[in-house]
N, C-alpha and C positions, 0 to 999 in steps of 0.2 A: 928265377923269379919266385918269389915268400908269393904265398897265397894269401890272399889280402878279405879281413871279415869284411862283409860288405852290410851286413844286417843284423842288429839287436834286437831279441826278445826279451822285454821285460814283463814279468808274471807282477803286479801290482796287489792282488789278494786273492783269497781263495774261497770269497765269500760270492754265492750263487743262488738266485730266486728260483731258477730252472730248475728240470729234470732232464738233462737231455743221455741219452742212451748211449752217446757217443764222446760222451764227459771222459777225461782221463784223473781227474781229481776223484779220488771215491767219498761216495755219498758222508761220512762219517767225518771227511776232513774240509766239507764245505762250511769254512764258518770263520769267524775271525778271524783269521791271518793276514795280515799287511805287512806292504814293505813299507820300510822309513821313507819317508820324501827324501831326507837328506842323502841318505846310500844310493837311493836312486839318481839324484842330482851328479855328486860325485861319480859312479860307475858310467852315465851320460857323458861328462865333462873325459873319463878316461876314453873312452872308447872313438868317441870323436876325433880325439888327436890320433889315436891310432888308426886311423879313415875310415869310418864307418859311416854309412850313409844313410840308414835308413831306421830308423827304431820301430817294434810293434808292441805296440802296451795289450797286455792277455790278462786271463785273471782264472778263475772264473768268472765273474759279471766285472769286467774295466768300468763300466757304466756306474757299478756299485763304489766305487774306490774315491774317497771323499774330496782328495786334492788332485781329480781327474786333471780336472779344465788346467790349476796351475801348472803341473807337469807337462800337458802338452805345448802349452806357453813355454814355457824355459825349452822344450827340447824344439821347438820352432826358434828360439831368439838365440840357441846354440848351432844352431843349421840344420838338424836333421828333416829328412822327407819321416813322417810319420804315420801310422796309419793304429787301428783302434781296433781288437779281432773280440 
């Protein structure tokens, strides 16, 4: 029996209002960086055929990531269970 992913992390940007001491991002590289919607779309659409069940949008600040809400849309109307860290 293949061991089967059962869960995706998607890192959506690296942009952060905090400080947290516990941050693995270092201070220097919190700042613009985003993923494409579209790469995210597509790596969503592969991983789901490959059975993944669960997607976790991370970031630094996910809250901060402009096309939050539509992404978790498409990954709800693709089937995933979701959750926002």
């Amino acid at each position: 029996m293949k061991n089967k992913i059962k869960n995706l992390i998607i890192e959506l940007n690296s942009i952060c209002n905090n400080n947290c001491i516990y941050c693995y991002i270092p201070k220097e590289e919190r700042r613009e960086r985003k993923c494409d919607v579209q790469y995210i779309i597509k790596k969503m659409i592969e991983y789901k055929k490959k059975g993944v069940e669960c997607i976790d949008f991370t970031g630094g600040e996910p809250t901060l990531y402009k096309r939050l809400k539509d992404i978790i849309a498409i990954a709800k109307k693709i089937g995933f269970k979701k959750k926002v860290l």
